[in-house]
C-alpha positions in Angstrom: 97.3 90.5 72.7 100.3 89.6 71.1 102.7 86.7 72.4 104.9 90.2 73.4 103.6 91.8 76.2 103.4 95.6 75.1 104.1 98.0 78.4 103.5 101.6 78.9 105.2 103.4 81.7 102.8 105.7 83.4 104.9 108.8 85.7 109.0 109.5 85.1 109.8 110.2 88.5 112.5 108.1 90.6 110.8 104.7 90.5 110.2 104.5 87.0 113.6 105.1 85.8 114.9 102.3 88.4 112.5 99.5 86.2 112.7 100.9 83.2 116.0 98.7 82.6 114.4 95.6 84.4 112.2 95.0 81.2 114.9 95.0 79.0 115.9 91.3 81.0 112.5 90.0 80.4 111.7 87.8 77.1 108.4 89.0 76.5 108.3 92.5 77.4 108.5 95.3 75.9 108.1 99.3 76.6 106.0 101.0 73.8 105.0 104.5 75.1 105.5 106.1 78.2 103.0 108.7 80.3 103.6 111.5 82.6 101.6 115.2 83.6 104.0 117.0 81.6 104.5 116.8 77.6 108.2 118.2 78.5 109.1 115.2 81.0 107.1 112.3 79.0 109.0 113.8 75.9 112.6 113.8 77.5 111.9 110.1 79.2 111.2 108.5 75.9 113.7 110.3 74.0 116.3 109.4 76.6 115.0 105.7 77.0 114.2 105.4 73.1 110.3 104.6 73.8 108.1 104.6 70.9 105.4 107.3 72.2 104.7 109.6 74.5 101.6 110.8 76.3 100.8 113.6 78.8 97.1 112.2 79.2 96.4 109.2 80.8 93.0 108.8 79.3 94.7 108.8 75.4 97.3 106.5 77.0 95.0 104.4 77.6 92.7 104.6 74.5 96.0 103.4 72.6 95.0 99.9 71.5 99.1 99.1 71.0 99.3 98.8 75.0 98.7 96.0 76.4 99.5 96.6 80.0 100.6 100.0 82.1 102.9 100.3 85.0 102.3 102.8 87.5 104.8 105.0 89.2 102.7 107.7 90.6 102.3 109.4 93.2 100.2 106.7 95.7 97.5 109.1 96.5 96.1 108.5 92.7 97.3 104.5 92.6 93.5 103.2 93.4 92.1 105.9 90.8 94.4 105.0 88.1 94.2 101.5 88.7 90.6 101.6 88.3 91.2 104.1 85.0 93.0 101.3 83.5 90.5 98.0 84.3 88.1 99.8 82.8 90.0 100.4 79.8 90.9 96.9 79.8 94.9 97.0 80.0 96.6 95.2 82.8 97.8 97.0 86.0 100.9 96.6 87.5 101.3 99.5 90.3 103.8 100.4 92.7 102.6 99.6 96.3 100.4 100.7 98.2 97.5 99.4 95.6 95.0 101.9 97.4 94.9 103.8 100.3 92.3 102.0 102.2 91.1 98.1 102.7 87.6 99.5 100.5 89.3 100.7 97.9 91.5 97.8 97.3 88.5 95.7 97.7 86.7 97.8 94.7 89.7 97.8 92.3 89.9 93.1 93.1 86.0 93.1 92.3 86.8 96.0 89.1 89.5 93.2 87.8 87.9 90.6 87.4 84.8 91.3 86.0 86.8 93.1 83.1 88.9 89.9 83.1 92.5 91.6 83.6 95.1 91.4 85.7 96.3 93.4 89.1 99.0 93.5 90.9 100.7 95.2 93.3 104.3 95.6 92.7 106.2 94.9 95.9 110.1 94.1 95.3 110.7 92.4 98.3 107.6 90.0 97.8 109.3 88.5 94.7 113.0 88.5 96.1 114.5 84.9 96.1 116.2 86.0 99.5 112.2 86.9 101.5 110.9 83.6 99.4 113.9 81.6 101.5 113.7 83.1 104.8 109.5 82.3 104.6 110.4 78.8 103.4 113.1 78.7 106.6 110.1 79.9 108.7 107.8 77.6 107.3 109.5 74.4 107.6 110.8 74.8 111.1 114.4 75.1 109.8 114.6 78.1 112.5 112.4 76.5 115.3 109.0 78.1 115.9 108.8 81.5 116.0 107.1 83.5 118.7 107.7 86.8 117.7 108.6 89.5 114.8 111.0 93.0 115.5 111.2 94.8 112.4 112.3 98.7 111.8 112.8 100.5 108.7 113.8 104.4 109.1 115.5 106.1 105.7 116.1 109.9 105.7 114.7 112.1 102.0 116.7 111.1 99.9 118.6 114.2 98.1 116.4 114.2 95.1 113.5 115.9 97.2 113.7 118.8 98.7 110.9 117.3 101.8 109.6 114.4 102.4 106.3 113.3 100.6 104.1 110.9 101.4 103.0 108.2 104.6 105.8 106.9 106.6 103.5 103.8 107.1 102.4 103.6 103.4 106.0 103.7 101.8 108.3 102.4 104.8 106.0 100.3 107.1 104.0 98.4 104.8 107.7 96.7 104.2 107.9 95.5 108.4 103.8 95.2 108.2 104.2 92.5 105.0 106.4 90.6 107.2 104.9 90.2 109.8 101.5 89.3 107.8 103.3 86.5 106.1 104.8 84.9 108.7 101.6 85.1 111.1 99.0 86.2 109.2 96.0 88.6 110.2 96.8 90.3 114.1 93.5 89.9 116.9 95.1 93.3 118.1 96.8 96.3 117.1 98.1 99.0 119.5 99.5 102.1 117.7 101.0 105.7 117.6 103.2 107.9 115.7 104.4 111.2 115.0 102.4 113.7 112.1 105.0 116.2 110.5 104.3 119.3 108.5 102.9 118.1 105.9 100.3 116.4 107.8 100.9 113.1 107.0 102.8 110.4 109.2 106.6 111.1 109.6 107.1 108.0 112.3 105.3 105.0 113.5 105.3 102.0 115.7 102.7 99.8 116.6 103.0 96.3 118.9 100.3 93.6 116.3 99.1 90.8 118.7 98.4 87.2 117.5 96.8 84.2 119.1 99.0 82.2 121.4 100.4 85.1 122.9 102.9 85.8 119.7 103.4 89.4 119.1 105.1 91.7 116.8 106.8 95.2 116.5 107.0 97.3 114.0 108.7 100.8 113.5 108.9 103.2 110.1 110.0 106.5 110.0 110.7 109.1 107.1 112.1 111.8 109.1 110.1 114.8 110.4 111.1 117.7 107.9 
């Protein structure tokens, strides 16, 4: 690798256009191709963004030896897959959350990374925000006295963009309220849980009460909107 770490965008939806920019404030970064199902969209990205190359295959995306690391933005029922795509081809992985759909899968793509020596992460904004990092450290040091127990909610409609909602309320709302509550008490002894399924099949609401030892408890509530 060179000292300037060379980035390929994989997927041109929403997210990806929202970090494209935030490269442009680092001082090693840089975005050298870009990848997406379509010629047409990977083609109109990079024009748009001036990227070097485009690709509509992620397997000669990844056989480019000019990239050193890829971003995901895809949809999260191929993160694990992907991920797993690109340890094997040796790049770096930086994906939106969730890594995988299941606790196995995210278990395989930990053991994938480092035998192949790269790195993995999960991109989670509110994980690096200097704001969460202060509010732990409050937490952490008793500034706000001990704490017995965690409410969090987090409801937002479709945005305008989509025409119906896509995706698990839990996996792209609740793992926010979920995260929370992991780092302030770690691991539950207890879950009790329910929700609502919408159309699509997947989960359009959810709550669930997370029990800890020492009788502190959480709540948690996500919801996407049922149509």
């Amino acid at each position: 690798m060179t000292n300037t770490v060379r980035w390929a965008l994989v997927g041109t939806g929403f997210i990806s256009r929202q970090i494209a920019p935030d490269f442009e404030r680092t001082e090693n970064s840089r975005i050298v191709a870009v990848g997406s199902r379509s010629t047409e969209n990977a083609s109109s990205f990079a024009g748009e963004l001036g990227i070097e190359r485009h690709y509509s295959d992620f397997t000669n995306l990844l056989a480019d030896p000019e990239i050193d690391a890829v971003y995901l933005g895809t949809p999260t029922a191929v993160h694990s897959e992907q991920v797993m795509q690109g340890i094997k081809a040796g790049k770096h992985v930086l994906v939106e959350k969730p890594l995988a759909a299941t606790h196995s899968e995210a278990l395989k793509v930990a053991a994938a990374a480092a035998r192949r020596a790269v790195f993995v992460m999960e991109g989670m904004w509110m994980k690096s925000s200097p704001v969460y990092k202060a509010l732990l450290g409050d937490i952490r040091n008793g500034a706000v006295g001990e704490v017995r127990s965690v409410r969090d909610s987090f409801g937002l409609p479709p945005l305008p963009r989509r025409t119906a909602p896509t995706g698990s309320s839990l996996q792209d709302r609740g793992i926010y309220s979920l995260t929370l509550c992991h780092d302030v008490f770690g691991p539950p002894i207890r879950i009790i849980a329910g929700g609502v399924i919408g159309e699509d099949r997947l989960d359009a609401e959810v709550h669930a009460t997370l029990e800890y030892d020492g009788g502190r408890f959480a709540h948690v509530a996500a919801s996407r909107g049922l149509r």
